[in-house]
C-alpha positions in Angstrom: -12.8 -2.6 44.0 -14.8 -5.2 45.9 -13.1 -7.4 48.5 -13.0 -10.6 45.9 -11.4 -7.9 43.3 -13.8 -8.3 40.8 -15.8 -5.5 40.9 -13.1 -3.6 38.3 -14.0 -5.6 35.8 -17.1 -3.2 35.5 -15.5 -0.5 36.2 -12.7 -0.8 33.9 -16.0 -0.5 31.4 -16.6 3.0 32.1 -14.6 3.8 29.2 -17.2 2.3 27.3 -20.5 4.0 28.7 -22.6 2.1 26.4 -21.6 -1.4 28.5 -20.7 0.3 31.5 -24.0 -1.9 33.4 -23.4 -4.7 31.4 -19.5 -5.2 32.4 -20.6 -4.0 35.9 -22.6 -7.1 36.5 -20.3 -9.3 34.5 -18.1 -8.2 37.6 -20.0 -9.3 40.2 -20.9 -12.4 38.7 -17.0 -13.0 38.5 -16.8 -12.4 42.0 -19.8 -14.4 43.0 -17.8 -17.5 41.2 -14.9 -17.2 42.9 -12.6 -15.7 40.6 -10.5 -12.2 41.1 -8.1 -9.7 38.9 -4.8 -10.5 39.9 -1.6 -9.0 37.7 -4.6 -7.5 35.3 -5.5 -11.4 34.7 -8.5 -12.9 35.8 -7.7 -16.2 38.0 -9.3 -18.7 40.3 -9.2 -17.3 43.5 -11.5 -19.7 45.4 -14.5 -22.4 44.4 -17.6 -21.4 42.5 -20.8 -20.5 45.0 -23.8 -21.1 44.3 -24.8 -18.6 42.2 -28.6 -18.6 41.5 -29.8 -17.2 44.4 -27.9 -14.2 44.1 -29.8 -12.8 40.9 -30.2 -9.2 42.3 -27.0 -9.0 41.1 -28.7 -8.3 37.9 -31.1 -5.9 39.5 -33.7 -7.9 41.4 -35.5 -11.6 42.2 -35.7 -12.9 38.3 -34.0 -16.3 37.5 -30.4 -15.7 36.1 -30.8 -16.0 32.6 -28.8 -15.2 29.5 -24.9 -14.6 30.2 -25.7 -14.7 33.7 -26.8 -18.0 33.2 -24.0 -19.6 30.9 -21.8 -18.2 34.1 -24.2 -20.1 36.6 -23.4 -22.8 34.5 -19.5 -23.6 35.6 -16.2 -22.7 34.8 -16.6 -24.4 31.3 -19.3 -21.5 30.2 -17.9 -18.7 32.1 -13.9 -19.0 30.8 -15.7 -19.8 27.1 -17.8 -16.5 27.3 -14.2 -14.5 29.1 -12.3 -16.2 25.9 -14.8 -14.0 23.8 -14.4 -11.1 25.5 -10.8 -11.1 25.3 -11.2 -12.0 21.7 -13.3 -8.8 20.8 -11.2 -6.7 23.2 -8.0 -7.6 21.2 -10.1 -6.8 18.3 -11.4 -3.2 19.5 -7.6 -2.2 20.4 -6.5 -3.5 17.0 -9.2 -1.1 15.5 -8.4 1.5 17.4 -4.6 1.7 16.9 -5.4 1.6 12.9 -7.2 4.5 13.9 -4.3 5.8 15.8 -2.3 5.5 12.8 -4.6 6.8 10.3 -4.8 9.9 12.0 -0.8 10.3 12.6 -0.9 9.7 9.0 -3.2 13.0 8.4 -1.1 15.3 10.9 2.2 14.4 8.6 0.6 15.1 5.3 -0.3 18.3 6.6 2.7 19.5 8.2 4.5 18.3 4.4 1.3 20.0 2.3 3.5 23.4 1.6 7.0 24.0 1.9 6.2 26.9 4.3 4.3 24.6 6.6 7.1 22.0 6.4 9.3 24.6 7.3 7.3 26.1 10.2 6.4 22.4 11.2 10.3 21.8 11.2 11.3 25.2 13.5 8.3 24.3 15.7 9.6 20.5 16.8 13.0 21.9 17.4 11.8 23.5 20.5 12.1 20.8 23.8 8.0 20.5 24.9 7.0 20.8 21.0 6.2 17.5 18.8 4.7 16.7 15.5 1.0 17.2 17.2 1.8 20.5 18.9 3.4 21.3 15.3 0.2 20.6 13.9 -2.5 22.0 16.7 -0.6 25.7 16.8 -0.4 26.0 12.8 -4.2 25.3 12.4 -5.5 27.3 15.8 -3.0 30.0 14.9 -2.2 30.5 11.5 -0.9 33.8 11.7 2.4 32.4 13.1 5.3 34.2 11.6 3.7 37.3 11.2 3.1 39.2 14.5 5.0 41.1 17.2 5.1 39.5 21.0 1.8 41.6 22.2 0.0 40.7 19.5 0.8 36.8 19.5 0.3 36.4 23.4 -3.2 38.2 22.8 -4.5 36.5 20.3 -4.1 33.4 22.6 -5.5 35.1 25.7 -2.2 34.9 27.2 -1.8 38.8 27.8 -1.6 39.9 31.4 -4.1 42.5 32.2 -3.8 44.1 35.2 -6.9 45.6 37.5 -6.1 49.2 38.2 -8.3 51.6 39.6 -6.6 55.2 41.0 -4.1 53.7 43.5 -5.4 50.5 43.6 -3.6 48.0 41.9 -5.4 44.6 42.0 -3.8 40.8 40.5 -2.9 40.4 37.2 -5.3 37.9 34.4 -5.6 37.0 31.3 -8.5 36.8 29.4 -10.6 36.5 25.7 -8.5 35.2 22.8 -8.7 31.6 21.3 -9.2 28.9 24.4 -8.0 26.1 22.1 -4.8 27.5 21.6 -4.0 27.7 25.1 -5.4 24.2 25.5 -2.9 23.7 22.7 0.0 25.0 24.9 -0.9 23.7 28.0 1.0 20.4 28.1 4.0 21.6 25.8 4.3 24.0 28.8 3.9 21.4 31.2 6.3 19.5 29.7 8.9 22.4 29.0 8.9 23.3 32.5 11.2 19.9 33.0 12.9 19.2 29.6 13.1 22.7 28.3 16.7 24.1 30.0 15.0 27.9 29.4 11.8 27.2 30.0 12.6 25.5 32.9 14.9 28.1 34.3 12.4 30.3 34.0 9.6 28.2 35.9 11.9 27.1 38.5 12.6 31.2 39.5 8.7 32.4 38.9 8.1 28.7 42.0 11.2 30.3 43.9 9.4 34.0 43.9 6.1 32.5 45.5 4.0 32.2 42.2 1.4 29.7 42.1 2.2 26.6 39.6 -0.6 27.2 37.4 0.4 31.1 37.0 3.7 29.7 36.5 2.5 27.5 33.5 0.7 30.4 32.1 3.9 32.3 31.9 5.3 29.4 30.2 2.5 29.2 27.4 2.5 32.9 27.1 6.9 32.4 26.8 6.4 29.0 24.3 3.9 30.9 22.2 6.1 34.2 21.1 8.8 32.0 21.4 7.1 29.8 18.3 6.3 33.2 16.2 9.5 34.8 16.7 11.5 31.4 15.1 9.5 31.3 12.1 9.1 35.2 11.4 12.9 34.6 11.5 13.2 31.4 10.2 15.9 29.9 12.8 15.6 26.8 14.8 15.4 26.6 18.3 18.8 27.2 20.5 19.9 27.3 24.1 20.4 30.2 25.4 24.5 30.8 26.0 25.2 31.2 29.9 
């Protein structure tokens, strides 16, 4: 952010790489003009500067033309040309959420599209860290859910510990092969289990209190979260806290 607080307009377009330069110079012409984000509004913050000899804004000593230009022009130009910015920016997000919604849209007819996915869908949500999307992500990376023991589930996910042993040496445990998009899968349920989840949580809490790093911590978690998962549907039950 530039000391007029301009400068963020640009880079607020990075999510947008294809205008990222574009929005950047936008920017500084905004902050050339005297205006400045304030409360994620642009305002007024002082009056306009002459403007026309500070075209290397736009990369070097040509006359400001185009949108520069219309900016140049006044406050008229530049708060028409902002008006149709925020006018195709409302549009964009409008787009975006049908987009949003079309999508939510396919995740729910697939969790309904057999009564043995509703059902797994259904166990799945019932665990605290789990929604509708994780529901969704595990039964498609990992559709032998239901059907395994506990080594074979946390293996197919690469969540096995394997330890380096040689004679007496005993070196730190890893984990390694299986399916990396099912562990991205479980990474934020974990994440999220190790706050909300009263087991789960219990469980992080002790493996922080023994000295364990966070992440390895989290990978215990997604290793835990992922039997958990196959055990409730190869038993069909629903998700219960543990009794003290």
């Amino acid at each position: 952010m530039c000391k007029n607080g301009c400068v963020g307009l640009g880079r607020c377009a990075g999510w947008l790489p294809d205008l990222h330069q574009q929005f950047a110079h936008i920017g500084r012409v905004l902050g050339h003009l005297g205006f400045q984000l304030e409360g994620g509004e642009i305002v007024v913050a002082q009056k306009p500067r002459a403007f026309f000899a500070q075209s290397q804004c736009f990369g070097g000593n040509r006359p400001v033309v185009g949108f520069a230009g219309i900016c140049a022009a006044g406050h008229v130009g530049l708060i028409g040309a902002l008006a149709l910015l925020k006018r195709q920016t409302k549009a964009r997000i409008k787009q975006l959420e049908a987009q949003i919604a079309a999508v939510n849209a396919a995740i729910a007819d697939l969790l309904q599209s057999t009564p043995e996915t509703a059902r797994a869908a259904e166990i799945i949500c019932s665990i605290p860290g789990l929604s509708k999307i994780s529901a969704a992500a595990l039964l498609i990376e990992m559709p032998e859910l239901g059907t395994l023991n506990k080594k074979q589930a946390a293996s197919i996910a690469g969540l096995a510990p394997m330890t380096r042993q040689s004679g007496q040496w005993r070196g730190k445990s890893f984990i390694q092969g299986g399916r990396k998009h099912l562990r991205d899968t479980l990474y934020m349920p974990a994440l999220v289990a190790s706050r909300y989840n009263p087991d789960l949580k219990a469980k992080y809490s002790a493996l922080i209190a023994e000295g364990k790093p966070a992440k390895v911590a989290l990978v215990a978690l997604m290793r835990k979260l992922i039997i958990l998962v196959n055990t409730l549907i190869r038993e069909d039950r629903k998700w219960e806290k543990k009794r003290a």
